[in-house]
Structures are given as C-alpha cells and as structure tokens.
C-alpha positions, 0 to 999 in steps of 0.5 A, a space after each residue: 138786262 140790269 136790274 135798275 134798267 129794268 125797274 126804271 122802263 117798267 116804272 116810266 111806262 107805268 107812270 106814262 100810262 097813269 099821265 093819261 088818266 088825269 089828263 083825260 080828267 083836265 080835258 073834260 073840265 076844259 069841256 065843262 069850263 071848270 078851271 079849278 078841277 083842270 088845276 089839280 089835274 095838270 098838277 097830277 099830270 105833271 106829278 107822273 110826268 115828273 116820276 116818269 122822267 125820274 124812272 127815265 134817269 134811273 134807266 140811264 144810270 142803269 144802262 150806263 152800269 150795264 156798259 161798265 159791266 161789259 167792258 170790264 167782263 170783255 177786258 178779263 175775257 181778253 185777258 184770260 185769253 191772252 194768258 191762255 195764249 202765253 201758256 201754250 206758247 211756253 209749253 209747245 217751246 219747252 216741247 220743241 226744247 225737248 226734241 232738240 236737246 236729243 230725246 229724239 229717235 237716230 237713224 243708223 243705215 246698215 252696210 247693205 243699205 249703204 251698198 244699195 244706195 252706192 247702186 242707186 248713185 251708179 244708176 243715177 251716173 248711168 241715165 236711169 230715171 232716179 226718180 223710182 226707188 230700187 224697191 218700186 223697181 223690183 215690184 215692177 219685174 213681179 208677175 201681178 197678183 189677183 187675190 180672192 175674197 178669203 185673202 189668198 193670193 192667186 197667180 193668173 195662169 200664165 196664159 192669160 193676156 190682161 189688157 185695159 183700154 181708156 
C-alpha cells in the first residue's frame, strides 16, 4: 500500500474517533442548557470533521498514485514480455536458418540396402502384407528366447510346448 494512503486512513480514523470527544461534551451541555460550551464544542467537532476529510483527500490523491503506479509497472512488464517473445522467435528463426543451410546429418543407403528394399517392393507386388518390415520378418521364424536373472539367454528345450490362454 502507498505510503500517502496509509498516512491519510490512519490520520482520518484517528480524527473520527477524536470528533467523538467533543461531541460527547456538546451533548452533555445540550443536557445542562449551556449554549456557550455547546458552541465551542460544535466548533472543535467541525475542526477534526474538517482534518478528517483533509486526511480523506489525501487517501485519494494516495490511491490514485497507487493506480498510476500499477499500469505503468503492468505496461513494462508487458513490454519485457514482449520483447522477451521477440527475442526467442529470432533465435529459434536463426536455428531453423541453421538446419536448413545443410549443417544437418545425410543419409547414404548402401547397395545391400538398396538390394533389400528392391525385395521388399517385389514382396509388395507379390500380396505380402508390406506393413512388417523384413527384420520383424526374420525375428518371427527365430525360436523364442527365456532369459535368466544373470542376463544369459536360455533356449527352451525343444520339446516344450508354450501356450497362452486370454
């Protein structure tokens, strides 16, 4: 909170609270009948009643500070963010710049590769399902493979019948 804010709801509650005094004091001389002390006591309630309205103007003048302050802290935050925004849209331009101007890896298929994929477009032509690759192939006509707890791969006897029911 804004110093002034502060200074001027501390200083109107102080002076509301001191209005109650010589109020308290007008109201008893009303009792009594005594004109002149009720005089000087409405002259001292409307003393604090008027500090306390000048404390009032200062709360507002301090609010309104306050507000100023805060748009412009929210405008440069905005701005920071913005340019923050600028900032990683040029560098990750300049990184696309840099995959496309050929610092990037090539890939060269080998005569065997070519070779293999030939087969697989044969296969395709053929009616073979295309869709598993000629290494998934191979692995499928493999016997299965059990290993142990040490990392050690154990073929199942071959007599060994392994079923799974769903």
């Amino acid at each position: 909170m804004h110093a002034k804010t502060m200074e001027g709801l501390a200083g109107a509650s102080m002076n509301m609270k001191m209005m109650n005094t010589p109020f308290r004091v007008y109201q008893e001389a009303e009792r009594r009948g005594d004109t002149s002390v009720m005089e000087r006591a409405m002259g001292y309630v409307g003393e604090t009643a008027d500090k306390a309205e000048d404390y009032q103007k200062k709360v507002e003048k301090g609010m309104k500070e306050e507000a100023k302050e805060a748009r412009e802290k929210a405008k440069s935050e905005q701005e920071n963010a913005i340019r923050k925004r600028k900032e990683e849209r040029g560098e990750q331009e300049k990184r696309i710049a840099e995959s496309r101007n050929g610092n990037t890896d090539t890939v060269s298929i080998s005569e065997n590769g070519k070779a293999i994929l030939g087969e697989r477009s044969d296969l395709a032509q053929a009616g073979t399902d295309s869709s598993i690759p000629v290494e998934t192939a191979d692995v499928v006509k493999t016997e299965p493979v059990i290993y142990t707890k040490t990392g050690e791969a154990a073929r199942p006897e071959s007599g060994t019948n392994i079923s799974v029911s769903a």
